[in-house]
C-alpha positions as CSV (number, residue, x, y, z in Angstrom):
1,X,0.0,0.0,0.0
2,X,1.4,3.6,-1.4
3,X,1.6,5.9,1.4
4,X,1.6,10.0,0.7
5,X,3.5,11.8,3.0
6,X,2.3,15.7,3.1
7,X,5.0,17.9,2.9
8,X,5.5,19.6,6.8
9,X,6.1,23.7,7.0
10,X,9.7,24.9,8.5
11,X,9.7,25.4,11.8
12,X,10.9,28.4,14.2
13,X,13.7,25.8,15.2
14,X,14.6,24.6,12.2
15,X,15.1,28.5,11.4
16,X,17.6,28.7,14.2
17,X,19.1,25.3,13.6
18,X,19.8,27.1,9.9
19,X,21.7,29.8,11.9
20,X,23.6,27.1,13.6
21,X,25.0,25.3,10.5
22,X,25.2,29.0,8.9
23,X,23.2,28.4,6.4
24,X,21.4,31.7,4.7
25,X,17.5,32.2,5.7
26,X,15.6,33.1,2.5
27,X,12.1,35.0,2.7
28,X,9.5,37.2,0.9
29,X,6.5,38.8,2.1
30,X,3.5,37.5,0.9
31,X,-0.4,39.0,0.6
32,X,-2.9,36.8,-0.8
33,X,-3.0,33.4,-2.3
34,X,-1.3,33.7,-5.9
35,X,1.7,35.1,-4.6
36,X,2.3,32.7,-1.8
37,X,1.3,29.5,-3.8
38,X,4.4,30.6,-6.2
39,X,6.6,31.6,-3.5
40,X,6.1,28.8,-1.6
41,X,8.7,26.5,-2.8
42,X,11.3,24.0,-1.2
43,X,14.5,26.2,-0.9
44,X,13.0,30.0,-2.0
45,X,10.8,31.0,0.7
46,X,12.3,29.3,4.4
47,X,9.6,31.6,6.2
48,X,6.5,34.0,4.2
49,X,5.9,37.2,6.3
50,X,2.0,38.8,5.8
51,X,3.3,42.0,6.3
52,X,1.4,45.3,7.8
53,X,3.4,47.1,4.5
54,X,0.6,45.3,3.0
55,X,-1.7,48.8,3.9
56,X,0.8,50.7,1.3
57,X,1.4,48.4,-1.4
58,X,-2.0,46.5,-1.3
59,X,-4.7,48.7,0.5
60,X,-3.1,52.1,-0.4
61,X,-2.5,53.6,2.9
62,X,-0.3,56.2,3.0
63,X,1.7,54.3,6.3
64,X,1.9,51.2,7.9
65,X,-0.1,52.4,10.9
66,X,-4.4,52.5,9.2
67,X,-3.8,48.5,9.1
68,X,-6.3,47.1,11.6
69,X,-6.6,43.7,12.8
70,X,-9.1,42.9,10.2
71,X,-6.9,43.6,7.3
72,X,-4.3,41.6,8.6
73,X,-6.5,38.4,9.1
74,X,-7.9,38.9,6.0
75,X,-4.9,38.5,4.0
76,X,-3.1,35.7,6.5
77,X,-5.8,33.8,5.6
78,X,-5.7,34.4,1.5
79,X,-1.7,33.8,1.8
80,X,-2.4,30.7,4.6
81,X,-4.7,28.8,1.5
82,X,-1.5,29.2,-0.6
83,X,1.4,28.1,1.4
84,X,1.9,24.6,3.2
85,X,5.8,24.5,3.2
86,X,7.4,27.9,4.4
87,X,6.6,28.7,8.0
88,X,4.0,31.8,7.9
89,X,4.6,34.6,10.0
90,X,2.0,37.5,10.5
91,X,2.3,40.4,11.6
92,X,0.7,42.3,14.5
93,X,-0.6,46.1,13.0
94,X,-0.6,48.8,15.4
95,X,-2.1,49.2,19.0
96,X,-3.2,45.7,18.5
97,X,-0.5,44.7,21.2
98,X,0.3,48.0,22.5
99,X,-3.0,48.7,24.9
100,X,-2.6,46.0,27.9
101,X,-1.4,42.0,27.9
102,X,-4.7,40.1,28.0
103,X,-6.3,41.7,24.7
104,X,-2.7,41.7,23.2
105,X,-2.7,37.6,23.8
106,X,-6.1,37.8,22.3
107,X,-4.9,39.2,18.8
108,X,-1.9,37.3,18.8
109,X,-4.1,33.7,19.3
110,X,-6.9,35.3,16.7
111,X,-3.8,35.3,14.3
112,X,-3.2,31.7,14.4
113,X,-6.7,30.4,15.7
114,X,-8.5,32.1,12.7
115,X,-5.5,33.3,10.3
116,X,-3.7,29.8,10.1
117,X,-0.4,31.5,10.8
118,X,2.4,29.5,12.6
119,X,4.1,32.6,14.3
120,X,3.2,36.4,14.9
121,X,5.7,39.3,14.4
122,X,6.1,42.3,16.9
123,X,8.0,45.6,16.5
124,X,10.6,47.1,19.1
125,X,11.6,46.0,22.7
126,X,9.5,48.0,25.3
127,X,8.5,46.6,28.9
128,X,4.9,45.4,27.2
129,X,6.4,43.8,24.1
130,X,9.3,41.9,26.3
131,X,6.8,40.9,28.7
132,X,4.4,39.6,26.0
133,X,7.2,37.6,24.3
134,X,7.7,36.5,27.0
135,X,3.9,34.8,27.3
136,X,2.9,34.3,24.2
137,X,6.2,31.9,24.2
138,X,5.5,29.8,26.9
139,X,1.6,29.3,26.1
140,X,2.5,28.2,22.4
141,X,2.4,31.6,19.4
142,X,5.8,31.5,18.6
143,X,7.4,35.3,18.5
144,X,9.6,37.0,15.7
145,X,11.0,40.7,17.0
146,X,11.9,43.7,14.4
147,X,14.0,46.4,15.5
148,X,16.0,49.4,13.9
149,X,13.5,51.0,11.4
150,X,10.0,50.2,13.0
151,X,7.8,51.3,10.7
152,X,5.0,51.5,13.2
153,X,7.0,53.9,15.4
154,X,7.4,56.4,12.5
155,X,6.3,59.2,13.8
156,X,8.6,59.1,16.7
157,X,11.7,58.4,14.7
158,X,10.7,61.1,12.6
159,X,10.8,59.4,9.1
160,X,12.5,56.8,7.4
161,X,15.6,57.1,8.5
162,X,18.7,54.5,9.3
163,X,18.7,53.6,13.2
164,X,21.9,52.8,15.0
165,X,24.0,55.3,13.7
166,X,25.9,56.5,16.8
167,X,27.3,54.1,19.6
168,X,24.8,54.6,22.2
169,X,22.1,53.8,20.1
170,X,23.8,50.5,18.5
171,X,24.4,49.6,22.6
172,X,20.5,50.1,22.6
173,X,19.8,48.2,19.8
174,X,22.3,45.0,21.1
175,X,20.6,44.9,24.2
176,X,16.7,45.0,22.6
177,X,18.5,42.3,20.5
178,X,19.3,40.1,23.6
179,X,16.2,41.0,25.3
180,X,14.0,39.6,22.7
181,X,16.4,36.3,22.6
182,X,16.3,36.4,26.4
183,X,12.3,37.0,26.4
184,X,11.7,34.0,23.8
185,X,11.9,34.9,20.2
186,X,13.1,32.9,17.9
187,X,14.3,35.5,15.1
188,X,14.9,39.2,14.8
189,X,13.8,41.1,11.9
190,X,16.9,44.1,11.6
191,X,15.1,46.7,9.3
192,X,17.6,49.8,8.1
193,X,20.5,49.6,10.5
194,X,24.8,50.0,9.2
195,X,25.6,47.0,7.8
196,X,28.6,46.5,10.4
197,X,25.9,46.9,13.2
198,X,23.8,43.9,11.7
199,X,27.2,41.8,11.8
200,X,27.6,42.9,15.5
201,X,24.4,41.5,16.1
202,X,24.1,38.9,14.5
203,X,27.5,37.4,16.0
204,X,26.1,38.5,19.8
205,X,22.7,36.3,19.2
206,X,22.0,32.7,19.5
207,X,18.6,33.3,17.0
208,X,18.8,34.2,13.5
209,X,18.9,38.0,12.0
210,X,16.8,38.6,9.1
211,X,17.8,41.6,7.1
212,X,15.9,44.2,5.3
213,X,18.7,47.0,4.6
214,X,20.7,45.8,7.1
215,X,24.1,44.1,5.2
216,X,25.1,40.6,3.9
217,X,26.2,39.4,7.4
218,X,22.7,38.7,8.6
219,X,21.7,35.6,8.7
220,X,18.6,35.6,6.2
221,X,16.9,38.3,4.6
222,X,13.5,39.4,3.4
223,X,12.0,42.0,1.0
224,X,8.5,43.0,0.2
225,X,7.0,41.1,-2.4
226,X,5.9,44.1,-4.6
227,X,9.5,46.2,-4.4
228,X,11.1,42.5,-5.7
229,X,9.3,42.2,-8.2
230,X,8.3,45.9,-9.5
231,X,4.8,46.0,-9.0
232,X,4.9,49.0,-6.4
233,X,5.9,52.3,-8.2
234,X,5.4,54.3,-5.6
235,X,9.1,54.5,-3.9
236,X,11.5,52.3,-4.1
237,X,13.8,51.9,-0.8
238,X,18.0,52.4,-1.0
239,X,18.1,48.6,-0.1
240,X,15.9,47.2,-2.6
241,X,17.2,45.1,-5.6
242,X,14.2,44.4,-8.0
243,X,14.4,41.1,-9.8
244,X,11.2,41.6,-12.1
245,X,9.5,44.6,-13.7
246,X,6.2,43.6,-13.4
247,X,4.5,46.8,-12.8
248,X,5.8,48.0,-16.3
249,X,4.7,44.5,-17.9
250,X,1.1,45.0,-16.4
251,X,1.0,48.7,-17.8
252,X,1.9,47.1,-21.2
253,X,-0.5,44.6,-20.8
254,X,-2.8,47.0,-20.0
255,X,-2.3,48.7,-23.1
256,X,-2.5,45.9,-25.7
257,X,-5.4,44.7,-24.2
258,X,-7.4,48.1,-25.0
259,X,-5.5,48.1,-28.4
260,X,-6.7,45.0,-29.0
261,X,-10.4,45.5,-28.0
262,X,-11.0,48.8,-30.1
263,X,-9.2,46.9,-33.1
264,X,-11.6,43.7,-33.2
265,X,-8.7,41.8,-32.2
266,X,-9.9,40.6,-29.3
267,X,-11.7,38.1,-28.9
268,X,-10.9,36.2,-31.7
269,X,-14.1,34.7,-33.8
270,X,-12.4,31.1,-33.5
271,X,-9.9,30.5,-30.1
272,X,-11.2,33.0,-28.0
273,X,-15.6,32.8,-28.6
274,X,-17.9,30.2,-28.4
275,X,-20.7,29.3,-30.9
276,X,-24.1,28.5,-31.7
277,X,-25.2,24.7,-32.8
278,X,-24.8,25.4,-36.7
279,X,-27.7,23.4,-37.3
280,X,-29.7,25.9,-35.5
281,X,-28.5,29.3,-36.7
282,X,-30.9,30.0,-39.8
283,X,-33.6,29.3,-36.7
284,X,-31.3,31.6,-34.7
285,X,-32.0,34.7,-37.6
286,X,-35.2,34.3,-37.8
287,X,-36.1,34.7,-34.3
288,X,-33.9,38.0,-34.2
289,X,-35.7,38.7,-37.3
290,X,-39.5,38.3,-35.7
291,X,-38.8,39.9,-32.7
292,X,-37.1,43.0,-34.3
293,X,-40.7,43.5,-36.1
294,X,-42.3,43.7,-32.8
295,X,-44.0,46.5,-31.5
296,X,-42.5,47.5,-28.2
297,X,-45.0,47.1,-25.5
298,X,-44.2,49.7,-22.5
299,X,-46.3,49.4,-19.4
300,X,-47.9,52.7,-17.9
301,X,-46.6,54.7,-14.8
């Protein structure tokens, strides 16, 4: 008797285990379930990240910080449906682990009860996020931090601008580092810090670094789905290498498709249309025929 064995999704350990044999963490973010069903390959995409950049590039926010819960578990779910190798992190939008522990534990669970993610994601190092690490660890929701550029603190860091740039704040940023390893998290995400900082960090941590304009030394990195593959237009980061120009494909596409369509190109009378029995046509006419001799009959108001 054949037996099928279904292929099992990475796991936070197997991330760090990665780190350990130093090999190099590869991830994407992902959306909704086209993107993630083609991402979601053995060797591409270790871990998927449903990003709250997901408001700019996919809802059209202007920040990070208009994406509610309900976005979120809206597109975890669409990129959950597409994805059953890469571990799938989500992350948790703004104030929706920043009021008090209990309802912060309540949108983290909601994340994988309803959302089908495997681990949540949580910006910076404060008191409340260390302590909820800290829980959400030991009751089961795996943790991934993100520090440097938080994008959800960008009104306090007063743009997008590279963090750790002086020696106190790379002393802050090693110690939220070991804090979060410390608290229980099994990866940090290093978003827009010197490229020498990352490598300080990621030789002071047991749990693997994942990059996003933070050097080669990390020890994976990730990039938003839509800046990799050109389909955002609207900035493109310092740190971003595009591998696809998909945004300018779909413009032509766009473009040939109208062309088409006000030429009589499209659809074509054979490959693209279906057709009436031929047997039946000539009875086809001649209804057209008797009903376009009708009087039209309007009712009254």
């Amino acid at each position: 008797m054949s037996v099928i064995t279904k292929q099992r999704r990475l796991t936070p350990q197997q991330l760090i285990a990665k780190k350990q044999r130093g090999e190099k963490i590869v991830s994407l973010t992902a959306d909704e379930y086209s993107t993630a069903n083609l991402i979601d390959q053995p060797g591409v995409g270790d871990f998927l990240l449903v990003g709250d950049s997901l408001g700019m590039v996919v809802l059209g926010y202007p920040d990070t910080l208009s994406v509610t819960m309900e976005d979120m578990l809206h597109h975890v779910k669409a990129v959950s449906r597409g994805t059953s190798q890469a571990l799938l992190v989500a992350d948790m939008p703004f104030m929706s682990v920043h009021v008090d522990l209990p309802s912060a534990v309540r949108n983290a669970a909601r994340m994988l009860q309803e959302g089908n993610a495997n681990a949540v994601k949580l910006e910076g190092a404060s008191e409340l996020t260390l302590s909820l690490v800290k829980h959400l660890t030991e009751i089961g929701i795996p943790v991934m931090g993100h520090l440097g550029f938080t994008p959800q603190s960008v009104q306090t860091l007063g743009g997008f601008k590279v963090q750790a740039k002086s020696m106190p704040t790379v002393k802050q940023l090693v110690e939220d580092a070991k804090a979060l390893e410390a608290a229980g998290a099994f990866a940090v995400v290093l978003e827009m810090v010197p490229s020498e900082v990352a490598a300080v960090v990621t030789r002071l941590l047991t749990i693997p670094t994942i990059g996003i304009g933070a050097g080669v030394a990390c020890d994976g990195q990730i990039l938003v789905v839509d800046d990799f593959i050109g389909r955002f237009p609207d900035f493109k980061p310092k740190f971003v290498r595009t591998y696809g120009k998909m945004g300018l494909q779909l413009k032509e596409a766009v473009h040939h498709y109208a062309t088409d369509i006000l030429s009589g190109e499209f659809p074509h009378p054979d490959t693209e249309s279906f057709h009436f029995p031929a047997e039946e046509l000539e009875a086809l006419r001649e209804f057209e025929e008797t009903y376009a001799l009708q009087e039209p009959v309007y009712e009254s108001c």
